[in-house]
C-alpha positions in Angstrom: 109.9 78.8 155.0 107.1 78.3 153.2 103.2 78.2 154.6 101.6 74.9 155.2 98.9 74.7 153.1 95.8 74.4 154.1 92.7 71.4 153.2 90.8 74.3 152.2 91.8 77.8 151.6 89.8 80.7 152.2 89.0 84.4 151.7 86.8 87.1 153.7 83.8 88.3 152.5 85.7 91.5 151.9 87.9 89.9 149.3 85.3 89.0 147.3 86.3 90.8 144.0 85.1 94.2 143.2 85.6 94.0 139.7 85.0 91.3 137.0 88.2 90.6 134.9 87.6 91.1 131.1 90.0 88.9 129.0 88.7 90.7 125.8 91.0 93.8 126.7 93.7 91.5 127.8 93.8 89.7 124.2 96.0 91.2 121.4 94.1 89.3 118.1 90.2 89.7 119.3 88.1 87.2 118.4 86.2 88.3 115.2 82.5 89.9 115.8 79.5 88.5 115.9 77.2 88.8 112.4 74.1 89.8 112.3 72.4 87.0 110.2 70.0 89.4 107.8 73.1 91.9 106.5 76.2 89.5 107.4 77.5 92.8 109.0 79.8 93.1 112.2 76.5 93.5 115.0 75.6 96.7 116.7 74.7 97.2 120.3 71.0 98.3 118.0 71.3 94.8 116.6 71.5 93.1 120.0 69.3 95.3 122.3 66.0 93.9 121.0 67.3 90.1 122.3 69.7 90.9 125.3 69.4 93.5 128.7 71.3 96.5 127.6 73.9 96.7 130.4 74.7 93.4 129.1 75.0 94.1 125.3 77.5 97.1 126.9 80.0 94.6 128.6 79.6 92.1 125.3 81.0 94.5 123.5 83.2 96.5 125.4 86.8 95.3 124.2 89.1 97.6 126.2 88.0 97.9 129.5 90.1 95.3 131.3 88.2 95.7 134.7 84.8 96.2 134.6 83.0 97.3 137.9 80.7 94.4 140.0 77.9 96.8 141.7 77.5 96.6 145.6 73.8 95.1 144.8 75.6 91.9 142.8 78.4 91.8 145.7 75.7 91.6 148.3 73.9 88.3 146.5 77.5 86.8 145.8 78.3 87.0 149.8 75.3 84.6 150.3 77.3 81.7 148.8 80.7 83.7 147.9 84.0 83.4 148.4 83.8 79.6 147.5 86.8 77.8 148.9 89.9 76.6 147.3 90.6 73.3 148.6 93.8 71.2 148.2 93.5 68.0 147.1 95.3 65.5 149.7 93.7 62.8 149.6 93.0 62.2 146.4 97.0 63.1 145.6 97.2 59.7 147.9 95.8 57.9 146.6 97.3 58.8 143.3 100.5 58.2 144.9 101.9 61.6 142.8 104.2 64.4 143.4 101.5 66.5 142.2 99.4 69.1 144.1 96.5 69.2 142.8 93.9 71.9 143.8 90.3 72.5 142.9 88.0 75.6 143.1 85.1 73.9 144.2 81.8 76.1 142.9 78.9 74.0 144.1 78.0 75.7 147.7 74.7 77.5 147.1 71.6 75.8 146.2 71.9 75.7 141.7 74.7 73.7 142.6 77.4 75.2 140.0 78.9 78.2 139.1 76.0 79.3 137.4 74.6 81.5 139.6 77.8 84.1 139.1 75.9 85.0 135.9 72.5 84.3 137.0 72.4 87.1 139.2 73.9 89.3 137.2 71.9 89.3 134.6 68.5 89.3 136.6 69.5 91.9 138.3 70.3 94.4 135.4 66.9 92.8 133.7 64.9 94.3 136.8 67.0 97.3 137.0 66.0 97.9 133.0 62.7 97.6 134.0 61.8 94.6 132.3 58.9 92.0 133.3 60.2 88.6 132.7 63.3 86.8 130.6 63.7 83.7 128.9 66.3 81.5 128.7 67.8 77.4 128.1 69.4 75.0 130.0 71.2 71.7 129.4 71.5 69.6 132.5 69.4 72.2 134.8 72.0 74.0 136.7 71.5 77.7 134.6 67.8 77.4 134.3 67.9 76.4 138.4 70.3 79.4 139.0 68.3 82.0 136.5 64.7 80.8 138.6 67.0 81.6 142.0 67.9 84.9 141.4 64.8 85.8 139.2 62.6 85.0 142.2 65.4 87.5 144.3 64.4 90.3 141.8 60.6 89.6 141.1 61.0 88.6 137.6 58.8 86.0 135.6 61.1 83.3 133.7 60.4 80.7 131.5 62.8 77.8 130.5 63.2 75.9 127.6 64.9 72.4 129.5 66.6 69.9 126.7 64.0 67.5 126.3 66.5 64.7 127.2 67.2 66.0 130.5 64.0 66.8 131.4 63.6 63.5 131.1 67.0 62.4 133.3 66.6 65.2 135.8 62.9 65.7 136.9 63.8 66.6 140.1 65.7 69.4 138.6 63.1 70.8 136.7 61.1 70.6 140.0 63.6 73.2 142.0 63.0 75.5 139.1 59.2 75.1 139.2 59.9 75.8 143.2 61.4 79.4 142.4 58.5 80.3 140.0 59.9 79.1 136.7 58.0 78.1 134.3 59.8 74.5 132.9 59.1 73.9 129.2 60.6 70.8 127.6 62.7 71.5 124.1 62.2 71.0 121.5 57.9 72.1 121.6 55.2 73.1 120.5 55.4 76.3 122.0 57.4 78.0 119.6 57.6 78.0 115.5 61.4 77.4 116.2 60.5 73.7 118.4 57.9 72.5 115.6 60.1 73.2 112.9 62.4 71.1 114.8 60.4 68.5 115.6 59.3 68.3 112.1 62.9 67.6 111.1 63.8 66.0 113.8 60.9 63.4 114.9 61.3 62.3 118.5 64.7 64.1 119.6 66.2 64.3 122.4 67.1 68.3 121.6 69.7 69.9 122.3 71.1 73.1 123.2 70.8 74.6 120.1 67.6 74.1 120.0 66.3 75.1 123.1 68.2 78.3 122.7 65.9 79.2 119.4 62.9 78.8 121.2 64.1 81.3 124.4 65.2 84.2 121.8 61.6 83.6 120.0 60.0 83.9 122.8 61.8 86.7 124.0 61.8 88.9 121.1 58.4 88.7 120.7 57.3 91.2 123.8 59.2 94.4 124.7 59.0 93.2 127.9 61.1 90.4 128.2 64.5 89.6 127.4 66.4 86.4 126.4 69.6 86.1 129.2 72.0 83.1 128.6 74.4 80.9 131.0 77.4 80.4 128.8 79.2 81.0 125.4 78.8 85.0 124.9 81.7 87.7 126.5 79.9 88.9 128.9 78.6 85.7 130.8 82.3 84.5 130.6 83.1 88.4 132.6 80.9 87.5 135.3 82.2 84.2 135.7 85.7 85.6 136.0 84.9 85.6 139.8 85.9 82.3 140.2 89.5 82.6 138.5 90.2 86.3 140.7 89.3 84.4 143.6 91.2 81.6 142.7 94.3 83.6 141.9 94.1 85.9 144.9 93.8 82.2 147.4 97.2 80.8 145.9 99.0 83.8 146.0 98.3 83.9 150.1 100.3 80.9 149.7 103.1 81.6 147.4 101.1 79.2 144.7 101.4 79.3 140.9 99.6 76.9 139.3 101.7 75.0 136.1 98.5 73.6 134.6 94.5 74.8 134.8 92.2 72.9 133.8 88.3 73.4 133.1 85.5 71.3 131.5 84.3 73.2 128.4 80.7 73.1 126.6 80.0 76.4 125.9 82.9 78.0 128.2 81.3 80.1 130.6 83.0 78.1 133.8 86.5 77.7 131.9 86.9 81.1 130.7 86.0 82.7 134.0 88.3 80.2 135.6 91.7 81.1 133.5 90.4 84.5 132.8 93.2 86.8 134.6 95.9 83.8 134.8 95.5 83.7 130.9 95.9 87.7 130.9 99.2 87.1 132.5 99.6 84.7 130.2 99.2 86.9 126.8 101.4 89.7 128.9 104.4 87.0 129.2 103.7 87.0 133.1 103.3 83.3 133.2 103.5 79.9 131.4 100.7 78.1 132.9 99.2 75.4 130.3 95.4 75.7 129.7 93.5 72.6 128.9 89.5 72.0 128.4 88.1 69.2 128.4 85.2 67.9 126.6 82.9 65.1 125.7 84.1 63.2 123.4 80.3 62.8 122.4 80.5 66.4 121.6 84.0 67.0 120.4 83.9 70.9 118.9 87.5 71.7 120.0 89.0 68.7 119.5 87.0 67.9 115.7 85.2 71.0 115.2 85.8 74.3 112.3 86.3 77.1 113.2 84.0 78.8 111.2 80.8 81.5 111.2 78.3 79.6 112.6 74.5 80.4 113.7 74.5 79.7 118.2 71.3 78.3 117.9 70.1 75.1 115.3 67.0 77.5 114.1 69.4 79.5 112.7 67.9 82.9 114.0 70.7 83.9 116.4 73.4 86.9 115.2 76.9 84.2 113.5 79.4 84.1 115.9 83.4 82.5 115.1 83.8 79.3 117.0 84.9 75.9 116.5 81.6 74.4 115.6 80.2 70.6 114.8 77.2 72.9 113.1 74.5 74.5 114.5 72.1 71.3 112.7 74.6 68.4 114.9 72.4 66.7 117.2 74.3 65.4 120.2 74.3 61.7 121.2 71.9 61.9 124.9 75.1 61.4 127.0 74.5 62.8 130.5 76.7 65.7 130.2 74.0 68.1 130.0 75.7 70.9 130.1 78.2 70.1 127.8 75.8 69.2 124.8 76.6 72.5 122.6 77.3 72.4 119.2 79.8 75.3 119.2 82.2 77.3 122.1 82.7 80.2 123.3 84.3 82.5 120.8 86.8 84.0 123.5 87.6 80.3 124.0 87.7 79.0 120.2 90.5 82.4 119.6 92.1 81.5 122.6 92.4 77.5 121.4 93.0 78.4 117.8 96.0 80.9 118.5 97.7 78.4 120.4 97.3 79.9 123.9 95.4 76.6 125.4 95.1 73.0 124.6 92.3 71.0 123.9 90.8 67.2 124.9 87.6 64.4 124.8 86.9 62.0 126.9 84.3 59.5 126.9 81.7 59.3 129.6 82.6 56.0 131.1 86.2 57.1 131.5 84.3 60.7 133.3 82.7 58.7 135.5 84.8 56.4 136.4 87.1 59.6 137.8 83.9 60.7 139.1 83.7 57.9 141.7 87.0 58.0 142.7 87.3 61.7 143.8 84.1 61.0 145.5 85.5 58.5 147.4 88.5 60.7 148.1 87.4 63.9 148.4 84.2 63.5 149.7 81.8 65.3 146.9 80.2 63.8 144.5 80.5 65.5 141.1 78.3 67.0 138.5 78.9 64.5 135.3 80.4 67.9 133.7 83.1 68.7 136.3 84.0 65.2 136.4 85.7 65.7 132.5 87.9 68.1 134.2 88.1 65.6 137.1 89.5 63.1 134.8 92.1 65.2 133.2 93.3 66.4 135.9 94.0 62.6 137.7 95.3 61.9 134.0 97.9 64.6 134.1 98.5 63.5 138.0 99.8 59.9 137.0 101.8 61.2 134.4 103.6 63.4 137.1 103.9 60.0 138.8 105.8 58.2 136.2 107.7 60.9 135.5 108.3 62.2 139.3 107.6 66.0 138.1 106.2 67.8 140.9 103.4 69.8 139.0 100.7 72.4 140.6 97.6 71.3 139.0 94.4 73.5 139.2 90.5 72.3 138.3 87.6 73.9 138.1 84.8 71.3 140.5 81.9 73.4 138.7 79.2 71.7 140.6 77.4 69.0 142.4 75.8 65.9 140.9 73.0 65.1 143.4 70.7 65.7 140.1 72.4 63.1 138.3 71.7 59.7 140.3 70.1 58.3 136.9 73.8 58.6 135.4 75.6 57.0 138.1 72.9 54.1 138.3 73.6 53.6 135.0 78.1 53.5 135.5 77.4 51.2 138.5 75.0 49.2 136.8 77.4 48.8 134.0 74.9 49.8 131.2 76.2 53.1 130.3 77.8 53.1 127.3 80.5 55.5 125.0 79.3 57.0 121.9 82.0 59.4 119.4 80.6 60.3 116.5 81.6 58.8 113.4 83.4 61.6 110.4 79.8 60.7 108.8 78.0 62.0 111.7 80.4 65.2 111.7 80.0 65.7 108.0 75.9 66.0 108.2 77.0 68.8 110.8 79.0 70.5 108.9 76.5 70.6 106.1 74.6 73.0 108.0 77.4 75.6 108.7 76.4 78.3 106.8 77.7 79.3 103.1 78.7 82.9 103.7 81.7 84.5 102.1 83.0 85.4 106.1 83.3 81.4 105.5 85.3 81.0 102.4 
């Protein structure tokens, strides 16, 4: 007989995993390597060293190893806020009236409020343990610049954040718990850095992006030997240590005798979607599972969905190593929708391989339709969502009601990334009724594309 399943399941602090799962190893076609902009060459760990901590250029490249060892000092931060719970869905699968189960692995129960804070740590804590004196880094909607101030403050470190200048703006409360941990907040693009006035320059009165305030961090970072940029999303080895969530999640269901049928993830730059499917997708390449992958993004900032896969710069500066992605270009300058954190030119180029050989599907949604799920799992479930787990939200009650009119009793698991307590401007503006949808025109695309760079890698 099977177990009833509980609201939420969960798992002892000695289950926690030990070791971070690395899809690279797990993958049979690799993604291709990153560039290094000056010679167009495959990049070294000599390229990346000056810009990245070097146990951290290690796991980037390391493409065999498919467990990689957490250290007890990283275990003992994550049992502050760790192992998050898996919780089942009932009431919202009620109010859906489907034969679905839906589950989520909610992310949002330490103070940065997302998932973020998997990496965070990690990285600060092999930044001190280099002996450096301070890193630099970006953030969209606040959540990696308030999880990097968190753990920096843990390890003594000095940080300053370059905050897109739009969400600065939407979320100055944000930037205020960041300022509370020591940060120093710095709205991109500036005038701080020849990266931001370049942009500025070309860009008068921007909202910035992303892109943008990732230039600035790696300026400022590789200008002192004692500093380091460290980033929240996008590169391998941010999507390793967020392969906590998808062990964990794997390790609850199977207490249960539950195999998901469908996962499901918001995607920006990927961090929180590839560490969610991480080992349910290596069971997936090694023809242990079927599951079907979707990400979902804004449909504002469509790179899956209307991207190239191409060589493409990570930052709009254009001073980062190339990396293979599906890419609007690293010049497209996002509409300011409030999906902070999903306002990236390009993905993650574990994710973009992943999407382009087939192995996971791809979708956009508008930000009306977001929110409008948004409200209704509140309602339901009882948390209010971060504007960026809501796209996942909103799938996942999508693929629900199809189950309903279908009467196919999926298992559907979501990544709830993180809480939207910062994002009370957004939800004024849904219940206000003044938020509006913007896609991007193929013209808007196309002045994009132009700045994907000419490179024979791209012919």
């Amino acid at each position: 007989m099977a177990k009833q399943i509980p609201y939420k399941i969960y798992l002892s602090e000695d289950e926690i995993p030990k070791q971070w799962y690395n899809l690279n190893a797990a993958m049979k076609q690799k993604h291709a390597p990153f560039l290094n902009p000056a010679t167009l060459q495959p990049c070294t760990k000599d390229d990346l060293r000056p810009v990245f901590c070097d146990e951290c250029v290690d796991q980037e490249m390391n493409m065999t190893d498919e467990y990689i060892d957490i250290p007890e000092e990283i275990r003992a931060f994550y049992k502050m806020y760790r192992p998050s719970p898996l919780v089942r869905a009932y009431v919202l699968e009620k109010e859906l009236g489907t034969p679905a189960e839906i589950y989520y692995k909610f992310e949002g129960n330490n103070t940065s409020g997302s998932h973020k804070l998997n990496s965070a740590v990690a990285q600060a804590y092999y930044a001190k343990k280099q002996g450096l004196k301070s890193v630099t880094t970006e953030t969209g909607a606040g959540q990696w610049g308030t999880a990097l101030s968190m753990a920096c403050a843990f390890y003594g470190l000095d940080l300053i954040v370059y905050m897109v200048k739009v969400s600065s703006e939407q979320k100055p409360h944000r930037k205020e718990v960041m300022r509370t941990y020591g940060a120093t907040v710095i709205p991109s693009p500036s005038d701080t850095t020849e990266a931001g006035r370049k942009i500025l320059a070309e860009f008068p009165g921007t909202g910035g992006s992303l892109g943008c305030a990732i230039s600035e961090a790696v300026e400022r970072a590789v200008k002192s030997d004692s500093c380091r940029y460290v980033l929240g999303s996008v590169l391998d080895h941010v999507l390793l240590h967020q392969s906590v969530i998808g062990l964990e999640s794997k390790a609850a269901l199977e207490k249960y005798g539950v195999q998901p049928d469908m996962i499901i993830g918001c995607v920006g730059g990927g961090s929180n979607y590839g560490g969610l499917i991480a080992p349910f997708m290596g069971d997936k390449i090694k023809g242990k599972n079927n599951i079907d992958f979707l990400g979902v993004e804004p449909a504002s900032c469509p790179s899956l969905t209307r991207g190239k896969f191409v060589y493409d710069f990570c930052d709009s500066a254009k001073i980062t190593p190339l990396a293979k992605m599906y890419t609007l270009g690293c010049g497209f300058m996002p509409a300011p929708n409030h999906a902070g954190g999903l306002r990236y030119h390009g993905m993650s180029p574990v994710v973009s391989e992943l999407y382009h050989q087939g192995l996971m599907r791809a979708t956009a949604v508008e930000q009306t339709k977001v929110f409008e799920a948004a409200e209704l799992f509140a309602r339901t479930e009882g948390i209010l969502p971060a504007p960026e787990s809501s796209h996942a939200i909103r799938a996942a009650i999508d693929e629900a009601l199809k189950c309903k009119q279908t009467g196919e009793k999926k298992v559907i698991l979501f990544g709830l990334t993180g809480t939207g307590y910062f994002d009370m401007t957004a939800y004024k503006q849904y219940n206000d009724g003044t938020m509006t949808d913007y896609i991007p025109t193929d013209a808007d695309l196309e002045r994009g594309f132009a700045s994907i760079p000419d490179i024979p890698q791209n012919k």
